[in-house]
Backbone as numpy.savetxt, mean C-alpha at the origin, in Angstrom:
# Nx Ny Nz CAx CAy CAz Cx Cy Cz
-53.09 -18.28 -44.05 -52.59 -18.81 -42.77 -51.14 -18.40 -42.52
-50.18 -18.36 -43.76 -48.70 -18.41 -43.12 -48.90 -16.67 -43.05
-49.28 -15.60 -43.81 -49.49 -14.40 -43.63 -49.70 -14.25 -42.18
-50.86 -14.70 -41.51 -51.62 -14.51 -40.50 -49.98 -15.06 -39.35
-49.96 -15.88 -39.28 -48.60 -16.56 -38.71 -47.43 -15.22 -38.86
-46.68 -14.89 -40.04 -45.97 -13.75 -40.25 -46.32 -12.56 -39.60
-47.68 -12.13 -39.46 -47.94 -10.59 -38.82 -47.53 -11.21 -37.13
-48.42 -12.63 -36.72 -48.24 -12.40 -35.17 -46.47 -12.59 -34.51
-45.82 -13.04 -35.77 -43.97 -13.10 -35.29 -43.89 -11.90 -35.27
-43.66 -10.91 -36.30 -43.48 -9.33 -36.03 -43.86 -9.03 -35.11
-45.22 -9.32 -34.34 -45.96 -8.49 -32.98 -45.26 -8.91 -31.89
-44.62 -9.85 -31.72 -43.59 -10.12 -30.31 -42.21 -10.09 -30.83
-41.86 -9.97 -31.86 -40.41 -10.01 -32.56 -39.74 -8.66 -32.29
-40.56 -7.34 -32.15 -40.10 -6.10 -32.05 -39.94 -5.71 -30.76
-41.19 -5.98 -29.48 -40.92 -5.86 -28.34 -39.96 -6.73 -27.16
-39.59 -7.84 -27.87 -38.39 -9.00 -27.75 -37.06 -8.16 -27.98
-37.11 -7.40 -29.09 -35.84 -6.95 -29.59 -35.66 -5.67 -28.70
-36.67 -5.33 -28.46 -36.35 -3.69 -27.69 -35.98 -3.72 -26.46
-36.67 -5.34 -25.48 -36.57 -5.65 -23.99 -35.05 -6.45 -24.26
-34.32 -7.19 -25.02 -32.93 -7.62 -25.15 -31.90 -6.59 -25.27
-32.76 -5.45 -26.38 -31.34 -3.94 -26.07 -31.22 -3.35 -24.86
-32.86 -3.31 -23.86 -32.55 -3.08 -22.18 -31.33 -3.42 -21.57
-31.73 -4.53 -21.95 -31.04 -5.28 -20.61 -29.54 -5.65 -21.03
-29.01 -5.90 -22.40 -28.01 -5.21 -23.15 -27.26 -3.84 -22.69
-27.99 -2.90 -23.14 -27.58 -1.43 -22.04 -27.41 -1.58 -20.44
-27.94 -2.44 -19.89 -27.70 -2.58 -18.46 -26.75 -3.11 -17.81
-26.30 -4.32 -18.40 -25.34 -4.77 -18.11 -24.03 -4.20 -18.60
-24.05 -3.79 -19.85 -22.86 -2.47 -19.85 -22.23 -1.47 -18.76
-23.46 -1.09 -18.66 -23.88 -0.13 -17.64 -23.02 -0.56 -15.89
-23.61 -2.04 -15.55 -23.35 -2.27 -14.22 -21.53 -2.65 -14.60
-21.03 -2.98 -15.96 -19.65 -3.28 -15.74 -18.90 -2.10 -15.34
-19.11 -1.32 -16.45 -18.37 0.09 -16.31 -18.67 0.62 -14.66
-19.55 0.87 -13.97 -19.88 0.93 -12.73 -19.11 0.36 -11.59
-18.42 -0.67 -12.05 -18.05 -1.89 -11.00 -16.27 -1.69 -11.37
-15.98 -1.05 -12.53 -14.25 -0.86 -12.45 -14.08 0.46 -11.82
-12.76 0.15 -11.68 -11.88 1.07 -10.64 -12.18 2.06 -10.85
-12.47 3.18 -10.11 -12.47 4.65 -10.08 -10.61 4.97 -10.79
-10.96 5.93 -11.66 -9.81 6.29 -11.78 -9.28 8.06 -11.68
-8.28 8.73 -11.46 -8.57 10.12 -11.02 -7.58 10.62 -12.81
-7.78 11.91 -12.46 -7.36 12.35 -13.85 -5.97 11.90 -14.49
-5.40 11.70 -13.23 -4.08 11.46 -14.20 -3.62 9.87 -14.32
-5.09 9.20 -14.34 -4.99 7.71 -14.66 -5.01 6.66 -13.39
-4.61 6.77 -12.46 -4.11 6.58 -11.16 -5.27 5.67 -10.18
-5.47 4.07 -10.25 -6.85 4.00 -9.80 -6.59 4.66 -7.68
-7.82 5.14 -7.79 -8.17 5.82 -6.59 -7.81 4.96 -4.88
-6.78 6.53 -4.37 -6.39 5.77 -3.17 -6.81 5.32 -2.38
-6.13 4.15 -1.42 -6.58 3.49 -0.44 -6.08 3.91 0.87
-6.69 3.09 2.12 -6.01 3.48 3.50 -5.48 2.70 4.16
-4.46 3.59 5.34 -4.11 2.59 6.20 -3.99 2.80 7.03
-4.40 2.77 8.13 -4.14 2.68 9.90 -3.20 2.43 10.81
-2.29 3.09 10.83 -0.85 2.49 11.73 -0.86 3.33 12.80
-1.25 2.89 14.67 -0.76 3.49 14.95 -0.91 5.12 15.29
-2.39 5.50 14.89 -3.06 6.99 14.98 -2.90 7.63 13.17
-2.12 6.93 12.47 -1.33 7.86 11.27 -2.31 6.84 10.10
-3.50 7.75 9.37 -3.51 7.45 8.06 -3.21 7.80 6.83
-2.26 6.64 6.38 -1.67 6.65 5.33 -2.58 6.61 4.01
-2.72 7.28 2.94 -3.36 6.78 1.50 -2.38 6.74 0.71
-2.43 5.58 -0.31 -1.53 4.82 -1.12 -2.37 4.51 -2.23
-1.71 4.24 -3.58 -2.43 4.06 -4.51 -2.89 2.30 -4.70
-4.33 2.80 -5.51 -5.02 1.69 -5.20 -4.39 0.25 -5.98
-3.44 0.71 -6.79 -2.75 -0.27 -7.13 -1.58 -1.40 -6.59
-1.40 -0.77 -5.08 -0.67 -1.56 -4.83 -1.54 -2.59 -3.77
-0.52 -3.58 -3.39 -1.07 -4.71 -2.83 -0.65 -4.64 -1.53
-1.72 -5.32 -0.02 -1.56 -4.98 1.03 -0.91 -6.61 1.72
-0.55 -6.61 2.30 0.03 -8.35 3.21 0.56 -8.25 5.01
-0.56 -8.87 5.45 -0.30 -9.10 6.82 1.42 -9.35 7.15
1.72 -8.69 7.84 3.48 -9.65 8.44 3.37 -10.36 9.46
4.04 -11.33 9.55 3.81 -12.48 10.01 4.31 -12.38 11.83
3.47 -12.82 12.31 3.59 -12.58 13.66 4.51 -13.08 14.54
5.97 -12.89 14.79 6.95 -13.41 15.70 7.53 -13.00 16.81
7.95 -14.04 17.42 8.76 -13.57 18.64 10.27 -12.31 18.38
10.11 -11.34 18.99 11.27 -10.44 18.78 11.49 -9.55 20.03
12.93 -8.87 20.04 13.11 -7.93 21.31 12.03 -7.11 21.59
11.77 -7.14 22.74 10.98 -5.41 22.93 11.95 -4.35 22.49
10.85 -3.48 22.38 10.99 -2.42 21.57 11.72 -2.22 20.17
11.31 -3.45 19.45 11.95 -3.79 17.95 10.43 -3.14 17.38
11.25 -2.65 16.15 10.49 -2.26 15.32 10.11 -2.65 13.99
8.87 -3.93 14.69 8.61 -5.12 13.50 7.62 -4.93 12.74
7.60 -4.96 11.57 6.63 -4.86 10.39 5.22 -5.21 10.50
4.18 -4.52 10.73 2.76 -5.39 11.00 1.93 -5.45 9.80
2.45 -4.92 8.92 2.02 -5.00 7.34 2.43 -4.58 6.32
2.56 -5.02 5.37 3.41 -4.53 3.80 2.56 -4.34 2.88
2.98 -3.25 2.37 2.54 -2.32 0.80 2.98 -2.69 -0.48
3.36 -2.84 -1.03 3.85 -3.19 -2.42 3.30 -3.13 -3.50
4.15 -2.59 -4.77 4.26 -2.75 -6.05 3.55 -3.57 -6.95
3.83 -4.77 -6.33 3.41 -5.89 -7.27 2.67 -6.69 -5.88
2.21 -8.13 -6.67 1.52 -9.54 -5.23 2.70 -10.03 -4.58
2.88 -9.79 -3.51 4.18 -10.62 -2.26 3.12 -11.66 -1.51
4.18 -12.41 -0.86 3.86 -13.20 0.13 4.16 -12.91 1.38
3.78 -13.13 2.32 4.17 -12.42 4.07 5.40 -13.20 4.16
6.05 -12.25 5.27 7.98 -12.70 5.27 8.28 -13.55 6.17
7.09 -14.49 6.56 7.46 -15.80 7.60 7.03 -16.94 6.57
8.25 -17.87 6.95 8.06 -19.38 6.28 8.34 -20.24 8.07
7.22 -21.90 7.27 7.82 -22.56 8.39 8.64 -23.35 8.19
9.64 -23.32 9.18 11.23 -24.32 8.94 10.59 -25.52 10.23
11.90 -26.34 10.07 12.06 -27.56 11.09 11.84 -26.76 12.62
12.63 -25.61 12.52 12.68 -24.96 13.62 11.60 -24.33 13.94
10.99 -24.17 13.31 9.54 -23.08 13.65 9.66 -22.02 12.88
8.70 -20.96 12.77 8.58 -20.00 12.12 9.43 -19.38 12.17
10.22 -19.04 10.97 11.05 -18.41 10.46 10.59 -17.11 9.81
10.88 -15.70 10.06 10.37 -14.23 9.42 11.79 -13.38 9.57
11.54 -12.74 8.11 12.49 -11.84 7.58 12.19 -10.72 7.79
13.07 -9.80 7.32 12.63 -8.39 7.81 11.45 -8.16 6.41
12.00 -8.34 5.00 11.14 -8.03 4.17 10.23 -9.70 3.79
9.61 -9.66 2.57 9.07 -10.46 1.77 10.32 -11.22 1.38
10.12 -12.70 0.72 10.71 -13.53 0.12 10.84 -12.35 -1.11
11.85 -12.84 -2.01 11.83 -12.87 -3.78 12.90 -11.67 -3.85
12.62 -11.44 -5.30 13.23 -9.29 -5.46 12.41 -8.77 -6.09
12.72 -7.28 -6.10 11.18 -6.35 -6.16 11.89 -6.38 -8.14
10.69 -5.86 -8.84 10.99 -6.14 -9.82 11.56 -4.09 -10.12
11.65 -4.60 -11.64 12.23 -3.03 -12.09 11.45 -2.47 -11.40
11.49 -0.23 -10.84 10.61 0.11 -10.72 9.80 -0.32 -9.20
10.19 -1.26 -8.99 9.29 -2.01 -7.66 9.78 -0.98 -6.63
8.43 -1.53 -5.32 8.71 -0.89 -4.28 7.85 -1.69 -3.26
8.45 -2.46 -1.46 7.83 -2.77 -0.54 7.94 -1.72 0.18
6.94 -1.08 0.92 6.63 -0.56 2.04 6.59 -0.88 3.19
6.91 -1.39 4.29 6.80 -2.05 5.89 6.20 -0.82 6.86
5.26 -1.01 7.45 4.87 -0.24 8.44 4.91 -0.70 9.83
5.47 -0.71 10.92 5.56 -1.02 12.30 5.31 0.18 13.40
4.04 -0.14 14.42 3.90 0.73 15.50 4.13 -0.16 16.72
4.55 0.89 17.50 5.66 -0.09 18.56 5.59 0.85 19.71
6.36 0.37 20.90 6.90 1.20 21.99 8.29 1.33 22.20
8.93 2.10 22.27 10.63 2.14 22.09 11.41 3.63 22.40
12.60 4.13 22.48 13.29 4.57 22.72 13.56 5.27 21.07
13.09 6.36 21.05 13.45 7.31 19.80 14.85 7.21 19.31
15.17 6.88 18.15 16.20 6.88 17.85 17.46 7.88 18.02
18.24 8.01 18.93 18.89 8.76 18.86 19.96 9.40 18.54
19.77 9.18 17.15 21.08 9.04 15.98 20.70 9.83 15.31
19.44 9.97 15.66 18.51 10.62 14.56 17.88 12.22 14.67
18.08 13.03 13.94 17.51 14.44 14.29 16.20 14.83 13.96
15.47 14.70 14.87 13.79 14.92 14.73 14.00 16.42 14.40
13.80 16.50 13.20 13.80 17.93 12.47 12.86 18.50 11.92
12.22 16.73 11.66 11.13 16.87 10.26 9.44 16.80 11.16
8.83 16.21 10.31 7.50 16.09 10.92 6.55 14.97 9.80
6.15 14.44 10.30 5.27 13.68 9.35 3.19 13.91 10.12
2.92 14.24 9.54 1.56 14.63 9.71 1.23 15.57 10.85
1.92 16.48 11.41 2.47 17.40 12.11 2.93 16.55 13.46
3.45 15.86 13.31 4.12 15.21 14.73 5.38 15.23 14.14
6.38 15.22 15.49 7.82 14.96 15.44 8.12 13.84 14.37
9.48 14.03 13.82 9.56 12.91 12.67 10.94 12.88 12.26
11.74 11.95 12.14 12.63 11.71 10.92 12.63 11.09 9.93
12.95 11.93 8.61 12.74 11.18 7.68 14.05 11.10 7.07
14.80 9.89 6.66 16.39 9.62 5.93 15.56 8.69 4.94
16.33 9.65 3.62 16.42 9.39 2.43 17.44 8.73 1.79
18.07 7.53 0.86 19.08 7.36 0.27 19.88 6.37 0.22
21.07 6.15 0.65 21.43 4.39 0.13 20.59 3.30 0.93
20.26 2.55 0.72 19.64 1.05 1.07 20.46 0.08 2.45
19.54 -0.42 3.44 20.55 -0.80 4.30 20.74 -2.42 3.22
21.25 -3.21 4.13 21.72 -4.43 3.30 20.39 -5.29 3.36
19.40 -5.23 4.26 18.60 -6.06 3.93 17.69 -5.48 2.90
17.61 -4.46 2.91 16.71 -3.74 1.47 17.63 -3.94 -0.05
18.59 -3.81 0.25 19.64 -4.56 -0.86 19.61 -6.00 -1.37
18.97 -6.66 -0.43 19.67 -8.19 -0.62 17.86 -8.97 -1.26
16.94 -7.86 -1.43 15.74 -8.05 -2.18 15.89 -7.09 -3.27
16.96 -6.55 -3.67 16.87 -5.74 -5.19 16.46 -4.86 -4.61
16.82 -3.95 -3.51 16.38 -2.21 -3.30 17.99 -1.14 -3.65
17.23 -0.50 -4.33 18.77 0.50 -4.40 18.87 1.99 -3.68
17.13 2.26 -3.00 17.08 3.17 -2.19 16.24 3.11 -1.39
16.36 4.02 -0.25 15.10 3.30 0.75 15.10 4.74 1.55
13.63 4.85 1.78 13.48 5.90 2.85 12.80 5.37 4.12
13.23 6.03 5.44 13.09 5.34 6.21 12.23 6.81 7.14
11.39 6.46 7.90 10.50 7.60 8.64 10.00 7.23 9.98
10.19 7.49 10.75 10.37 7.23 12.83 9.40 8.57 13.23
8.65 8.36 13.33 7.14 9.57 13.88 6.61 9.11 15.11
6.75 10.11 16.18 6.13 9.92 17.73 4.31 9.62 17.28
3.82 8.89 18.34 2.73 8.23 17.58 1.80 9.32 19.07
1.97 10.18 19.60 1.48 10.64 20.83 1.04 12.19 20.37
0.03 12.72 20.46 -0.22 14.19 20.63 0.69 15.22 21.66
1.00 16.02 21.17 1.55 17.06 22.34 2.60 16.38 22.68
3.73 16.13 22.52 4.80 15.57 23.34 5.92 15.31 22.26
7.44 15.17 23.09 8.25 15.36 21.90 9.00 13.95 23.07
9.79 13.55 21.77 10.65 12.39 22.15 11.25 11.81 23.18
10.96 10.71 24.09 11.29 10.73 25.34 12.21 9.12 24.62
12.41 8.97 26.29 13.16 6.61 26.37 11.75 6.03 26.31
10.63 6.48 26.05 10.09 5.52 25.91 8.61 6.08 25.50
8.98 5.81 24.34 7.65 6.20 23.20 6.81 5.30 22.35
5.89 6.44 21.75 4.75 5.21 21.28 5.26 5.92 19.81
5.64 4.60 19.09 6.67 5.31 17.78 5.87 4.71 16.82
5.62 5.09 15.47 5.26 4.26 13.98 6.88 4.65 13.10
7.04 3.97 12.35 8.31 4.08 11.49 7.84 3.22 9.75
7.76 3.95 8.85 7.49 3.35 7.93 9.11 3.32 7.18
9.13 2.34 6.41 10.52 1.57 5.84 10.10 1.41 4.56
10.34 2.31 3.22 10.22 1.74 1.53 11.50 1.39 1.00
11.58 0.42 0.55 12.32 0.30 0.00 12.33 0.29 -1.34
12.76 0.67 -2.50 13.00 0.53 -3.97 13.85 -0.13 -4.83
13.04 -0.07 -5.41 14.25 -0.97 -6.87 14.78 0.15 -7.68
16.13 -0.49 -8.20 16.89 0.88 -9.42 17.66 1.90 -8.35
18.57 2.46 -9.09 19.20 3.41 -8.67 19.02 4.74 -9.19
19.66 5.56 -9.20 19.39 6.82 -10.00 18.27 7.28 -9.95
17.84 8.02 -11.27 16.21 8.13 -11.81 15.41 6.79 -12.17
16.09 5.41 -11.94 15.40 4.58 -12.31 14.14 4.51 -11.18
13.93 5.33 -9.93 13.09 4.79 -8.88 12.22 6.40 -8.92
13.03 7.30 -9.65 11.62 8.55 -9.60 10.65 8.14 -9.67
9.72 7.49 -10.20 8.02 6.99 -10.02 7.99 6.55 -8.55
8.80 5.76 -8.52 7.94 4.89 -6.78 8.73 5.93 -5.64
9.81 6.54 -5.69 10.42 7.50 -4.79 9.25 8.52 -4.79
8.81 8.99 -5.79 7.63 10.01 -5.41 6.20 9.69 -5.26
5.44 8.00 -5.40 4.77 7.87 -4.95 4.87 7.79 -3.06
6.21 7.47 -2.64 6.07 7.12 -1.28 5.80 8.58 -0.96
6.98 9.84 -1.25 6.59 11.23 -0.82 5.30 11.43 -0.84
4.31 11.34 -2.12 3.23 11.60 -1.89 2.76 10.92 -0.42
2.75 10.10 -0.23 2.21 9.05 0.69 2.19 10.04 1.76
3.61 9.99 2.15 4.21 10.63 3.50 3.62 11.66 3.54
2.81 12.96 2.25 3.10 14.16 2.84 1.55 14.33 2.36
0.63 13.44 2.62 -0.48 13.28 2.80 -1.17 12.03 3.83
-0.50 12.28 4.47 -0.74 11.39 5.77 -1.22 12.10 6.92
-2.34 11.73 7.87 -2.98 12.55 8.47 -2.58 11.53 10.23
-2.90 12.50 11.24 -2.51 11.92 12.35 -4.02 12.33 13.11
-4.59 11.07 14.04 -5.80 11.37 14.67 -5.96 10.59 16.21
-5.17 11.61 16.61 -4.99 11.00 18.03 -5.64 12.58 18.82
């Protein structure tokens, strides 16, 4: 009897064990499947962004945040969403007075850090400025280098700043359809080579589809 008992455990004991390594292998299978794409040089795979006719790709590591919707001059050129380094919070708090919004995020960017601001607008081309450059073959300025004070006063030590006609065929008038992206960085020196040349990348793979 216990013989007879012993052969029929073996007879479901082996096909038990072979249907648990399945499904073992499968679920392996669906994890690895479900993490980040990554490209050769480690980098998980870029994302997009829409500003304005101009898509931007950015790495998939950084984090995206609505900006907070306020009253401001026409033809100001206000932030309609932020990029970043690390997790921020959107740059409006509410006070006694009502919604209160900054130009950037609360906090400071950490070592290495970097916020991005993107704003598309209608406005008067800057004219301080020498449209020399081009960002996705449209008219463009791009200024590289010290930090204004509000990119300072969140830990930025450099900031590039980029003003691109948002219109096909047409060059800078009083009253344009403009995108302007604003990075700011942490560190000075070579401390910001990584995020200074992720934004270049950014910029000089940015496509325009108007």
């Amino acid at each position: 009897m216990a013989e007879t008992v012993r052969r029929r455990y073996r007879s479901w004991l082996a096909p038990a064990l072979a249907a648990a390594v399945v499904v073992a292998v499968a679920i392996v299978g669906a994890v690895i499947a479900t993490r980040p794409h990554r490209d050769a040089g480690g980098a998980v795979q870029n994302k997009r962004l829409d500003v304005g006719g101009f898509m931007f790709r950015y790495p998939g590591t950084w984090h995206k945040s609505k900006a907070g919707d306020h009253k401001h001059p026409a033809g100001a050129a206000v932030a309609s969403v932020f990029l970043a380094s690390a997790l921020i919070r959107g740059n409006c708090a509410k006070t006694s007075d009502g919604l209160a919004c900054g130009t950037w995020p609360p906090g400071r960017l950490d070592p290495d850090g970097l916020v991005v601001s993107f704003a598309g607008y209608y406005g008067s081309a800057d004219s301080g400025r020498a449209w020399r450059d081009t960002l996705a073959g449209q008219p463009a300025s791009i200024k590289r280098g010290l930090p204004s004070p509000e990119c300072t006063n969140i830990g930025g030590g450099y900031e590039v700043v980029a003003q691109a006609l948002a219109v096909s065929g047409s060059a800078p008038t009083q009253d344009d359809e403009l995108v302007r992206v604003d990075a700011c960085l942490a560190g000075s020196g070579s401390d910001h080579g990584p995020a200074l040349a992720a934004v270049n990348r950014m910029l000089a793979t940015a496509t325009f589809g108007r």
